[in-house]
C-alpha positions in Angstrom: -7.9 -19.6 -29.8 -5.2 -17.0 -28.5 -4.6 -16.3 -25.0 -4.5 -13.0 -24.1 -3.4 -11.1 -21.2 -5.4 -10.5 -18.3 -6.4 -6.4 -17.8 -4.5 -4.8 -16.0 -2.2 -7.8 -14.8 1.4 -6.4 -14.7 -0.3 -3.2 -13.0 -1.8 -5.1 -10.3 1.5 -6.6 -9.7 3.3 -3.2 -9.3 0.6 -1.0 -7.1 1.2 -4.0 -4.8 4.6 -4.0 -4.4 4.5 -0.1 -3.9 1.6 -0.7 -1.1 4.4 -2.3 0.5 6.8 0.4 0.0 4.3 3.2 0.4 4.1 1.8 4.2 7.3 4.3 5.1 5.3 7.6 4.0 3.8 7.5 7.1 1.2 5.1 6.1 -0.3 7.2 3.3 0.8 6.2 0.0 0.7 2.5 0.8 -3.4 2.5 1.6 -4.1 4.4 -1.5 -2.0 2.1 -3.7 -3.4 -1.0 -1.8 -7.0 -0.1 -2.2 -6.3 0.6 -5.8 -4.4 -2.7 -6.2 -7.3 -4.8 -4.5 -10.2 -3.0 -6.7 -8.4 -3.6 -9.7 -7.6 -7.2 -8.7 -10.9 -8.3 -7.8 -12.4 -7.0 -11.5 -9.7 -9.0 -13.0 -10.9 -11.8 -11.0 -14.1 -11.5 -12.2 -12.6 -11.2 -15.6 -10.7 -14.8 -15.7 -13.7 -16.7 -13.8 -16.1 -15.6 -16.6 -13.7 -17.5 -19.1 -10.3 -18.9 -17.5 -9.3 -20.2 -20.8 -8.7 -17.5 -22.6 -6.1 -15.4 -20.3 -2.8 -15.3 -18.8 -1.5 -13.5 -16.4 -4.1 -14.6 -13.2 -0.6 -15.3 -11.3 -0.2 -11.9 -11.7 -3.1 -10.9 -10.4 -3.3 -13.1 -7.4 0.4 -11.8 -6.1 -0.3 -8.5 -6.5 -3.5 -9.3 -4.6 -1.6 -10.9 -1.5 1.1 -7.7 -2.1 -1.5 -5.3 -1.5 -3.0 -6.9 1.0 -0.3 -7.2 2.9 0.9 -3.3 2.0 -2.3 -2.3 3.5 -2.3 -4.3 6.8 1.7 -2.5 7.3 0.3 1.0 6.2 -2.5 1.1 8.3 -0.5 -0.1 11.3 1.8 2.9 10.0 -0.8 5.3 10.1 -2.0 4.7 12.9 0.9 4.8 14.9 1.4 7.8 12.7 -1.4 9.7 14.7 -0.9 8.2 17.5 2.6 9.7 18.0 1.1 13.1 17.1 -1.5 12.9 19.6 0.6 12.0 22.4 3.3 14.6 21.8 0.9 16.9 22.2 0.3 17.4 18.6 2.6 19.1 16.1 3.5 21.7 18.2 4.6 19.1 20.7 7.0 17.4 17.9 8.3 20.6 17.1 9.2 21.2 20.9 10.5 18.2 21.3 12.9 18.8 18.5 14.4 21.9 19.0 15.1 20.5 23.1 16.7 17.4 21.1 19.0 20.1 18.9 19.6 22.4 22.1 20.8 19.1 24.3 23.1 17.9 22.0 24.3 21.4 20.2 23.1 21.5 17.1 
């Protein structure tokens, strides 16, 4: 019998690594890819445990698993430093305020 590829595999792998990444948009991007990544990951699991057999790709799977999980742990602490920040400065008119003294002290 043929091995064939688990679902979804090679995607898994890439919405993990871009949890990671996505940590930098402010948090954002990084939880929706990493929630995506994990959903998808544990059906896949389900997937190869029914019949381990006849797949590949559960390395895959369980890397882009660890890769989203960690993406999501950095994004979260990103977004919620995100707010944080925005909370203590007042909100975005405090950011804003803060910027234009920053441009007027150093003459921009």
């Amino acid at each position: 019998m043929e091995k064939r590829e688990l679902p979804n595999s090679t995607l898994i792998l890439v919405f993990g690594i871009l949890s990671i990444i996505g940590c930098c948009c402010y948090g954002f991007a990084g939880v929706i890819f990493g929630i995506i990544a994990l959903v998808m990951s544990n059906r896949a699991i389900e997937i190869y445990n029914a019949d381990p057999e006849l797949y590949t790709g559960y390395q895959n799977v369980k890397t882009g698993r660890i890769l989203a999980i960690i993406g999501l742990v950095l994004s979260a602490l990103s977004l919620i430093s995100t707010i944080v920040a925005i909370f203590t400065l007042g909100g975005l008119d405090g950011i804003q305020q803060m910027q234009e003294e920053i441009l007027r002290e150093y003459g921009g």
